[in-house]
Residue, then its C-alpha position, 0 to 999 in steps of 0.5 A: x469061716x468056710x472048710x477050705x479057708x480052715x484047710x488051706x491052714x499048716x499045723x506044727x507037727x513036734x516029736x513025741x515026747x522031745x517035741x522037737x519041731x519036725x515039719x510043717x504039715x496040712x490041716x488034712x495030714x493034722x487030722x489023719x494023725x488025730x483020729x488015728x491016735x498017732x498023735x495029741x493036740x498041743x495048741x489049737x487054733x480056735x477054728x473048727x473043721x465041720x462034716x455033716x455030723x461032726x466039728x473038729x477043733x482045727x489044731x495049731x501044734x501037735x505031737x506024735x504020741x510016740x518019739x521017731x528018730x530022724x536024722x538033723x537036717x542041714x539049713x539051708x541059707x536064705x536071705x529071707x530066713x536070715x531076717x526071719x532068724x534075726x527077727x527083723x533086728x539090726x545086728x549092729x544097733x538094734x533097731x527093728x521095724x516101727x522104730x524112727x530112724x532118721x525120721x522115717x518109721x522102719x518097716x521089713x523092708x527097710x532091713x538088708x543082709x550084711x556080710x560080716x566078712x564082706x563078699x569082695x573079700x571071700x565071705x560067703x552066703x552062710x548063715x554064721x557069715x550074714x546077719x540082718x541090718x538096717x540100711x543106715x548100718x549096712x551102709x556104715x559098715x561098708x566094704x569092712x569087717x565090723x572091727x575095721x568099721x569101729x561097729x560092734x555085733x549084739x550077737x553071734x550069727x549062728x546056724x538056726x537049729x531047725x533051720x528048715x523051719x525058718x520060713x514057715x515060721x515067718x509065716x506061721x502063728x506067733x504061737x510057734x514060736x515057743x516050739x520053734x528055738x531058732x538058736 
């Protein structure tokens, strides 16, 4: 793998000692931090980053060595991150994709947005408004509330706790996930 696939990677950056995810950053940054003694290595990626004398191991996670006080920082809503946030996950029945529904196999894409209080009747696009739905579900549900529609909710929408890390983490390694609490 060359040097500039390996750099092209984003690394976690998590809080000294809270490891509280902070921010998404450049394998260039990642490194800068290590060699300055700024911050340890908590996974890595299994990839190296080679100089004419030198190999780095290229890290997934890493940590400051010492704890920064930062204030919260507000979600921003996304169709894309309700999804990411639900984890692809009907709110109403469950189903996720790879799974048969009506003789079809489920991908992404087959997942929609619904409003729990629908947007003809004054709901708005919040995190606890929307939640992840299947097209069968949604379609069901309609222009009600989920009481109205007989339909029960498997989980409260809420606000994702370090909601600007939703995306990257739909596009991150599996392995941020166990940094990453997403209720």
């Amino acid at each position: 793998m060359s040097n500039s696939s390996v750099t092209s990677q984003r690394v976690l950056l998590l809080n000294g000692s809270t490891w509280e995810p902070l921010s998404v950053i450049t394998v260039q940054r990642a490194m800068n931090l290590l060699l300055s003694g700024k911050a340890i290595v908590i996974e890595d990626s299994g990839k190296f980053l080679r100089t004419v004398r030198d190999k780095f191991m290229v890290p997934s996670v890493i940590a400051l060595r010492a704890y920064i006080n930062v204030p919260r920082r507000r979600a921003t809503w996304s169709r894309k991150g309700v999804l990411i946030r639900d984890e692809y996950t009907c709110i109403y029945c469950g189903v996720v994709p790879g799974s048969l529904q009506g003789g079809k196999v489920l991908a992404k894409n087959d997942f929609t947005i619904d409003h729990v209080m629908p947007r003809s009747r004054g709901g708005k696009d919040t995190w606890s408004n929307t939640a992840c739905a299947c097209a069968k579900c949604n379609h069901r549900k309609g222009d009600r509330t989920p009481h109205e529609a007989g339909m029960r909710m498997q989980w409260e929408p809420k606000i994702p706790r370090t909601s600007y890390l939703v995306i990257a983490l739909g596009s991150g390694p599996s392995v941020w996930k166990r940094y990453i609490e997403m209720s």
